[in-house]
C-alpha positions as MATLAB code, in Angstrom:
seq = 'XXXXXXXXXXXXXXXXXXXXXXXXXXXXXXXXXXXXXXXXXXXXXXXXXXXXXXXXXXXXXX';
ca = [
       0.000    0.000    0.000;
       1.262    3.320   -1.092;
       1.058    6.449    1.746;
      -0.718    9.298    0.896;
       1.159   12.765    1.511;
       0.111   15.274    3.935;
      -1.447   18.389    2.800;
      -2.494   21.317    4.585;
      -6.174   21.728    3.773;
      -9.346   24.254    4.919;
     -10.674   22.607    7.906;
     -14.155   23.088    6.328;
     -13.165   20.406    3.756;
     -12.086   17.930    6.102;
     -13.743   14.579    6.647;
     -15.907   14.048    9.847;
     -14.915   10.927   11.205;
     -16.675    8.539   13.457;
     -15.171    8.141   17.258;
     -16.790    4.184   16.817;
     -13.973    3.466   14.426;
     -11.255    2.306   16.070;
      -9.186    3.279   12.875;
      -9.742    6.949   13.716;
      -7.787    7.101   17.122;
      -4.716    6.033   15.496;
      -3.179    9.960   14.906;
      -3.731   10.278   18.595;
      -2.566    7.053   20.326;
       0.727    7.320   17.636;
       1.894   10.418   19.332;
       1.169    9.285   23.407;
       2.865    5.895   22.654;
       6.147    7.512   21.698;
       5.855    9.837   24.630;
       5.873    7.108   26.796;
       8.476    5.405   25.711;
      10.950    8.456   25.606;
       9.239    9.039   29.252;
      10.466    5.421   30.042;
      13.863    5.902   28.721;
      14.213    9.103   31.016;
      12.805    6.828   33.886;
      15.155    4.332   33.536;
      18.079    6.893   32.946;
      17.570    8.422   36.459;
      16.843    5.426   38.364;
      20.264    4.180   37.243;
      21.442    7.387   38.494;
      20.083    7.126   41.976;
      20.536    3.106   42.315;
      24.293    3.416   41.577;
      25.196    6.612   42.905;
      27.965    5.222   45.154;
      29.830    3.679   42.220;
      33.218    5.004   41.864;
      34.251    7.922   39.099;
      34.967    5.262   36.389;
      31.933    3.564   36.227;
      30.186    6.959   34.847;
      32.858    7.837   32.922;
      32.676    4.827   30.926;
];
């Protein structure tokens, strides 16, 4: 299946689109998914900050 571009367009022209459709969520779940899983990384990132803070100098230089 070929994508279609994006194109700005008048908002009066645009579809209406059923909330029922599960299809039609997709633009906004997309968006929160990555979030969370940048929000995870960060997560992670400072618990291994905190858990291993007494570590000596060359284990965070490495």
């Amino acid at each position: 299946m070929i994508a279609k571009l994006s194109a700005l367009v008048e908002v009066s022209k645009l579809k209406i689109k059923s909330v029922l459709n599960p299809f039609s969520n997709v633009p906004i779940i997309d968006p929160c998914s990555g979030y969370m899983a940048e929000l995870t990384a960060v997560n992670l990132s400072w618990d291994s900050v905190y858990r291993y803070r007494h570590m000596p100098k060359e284990y965070y230089d490495d």
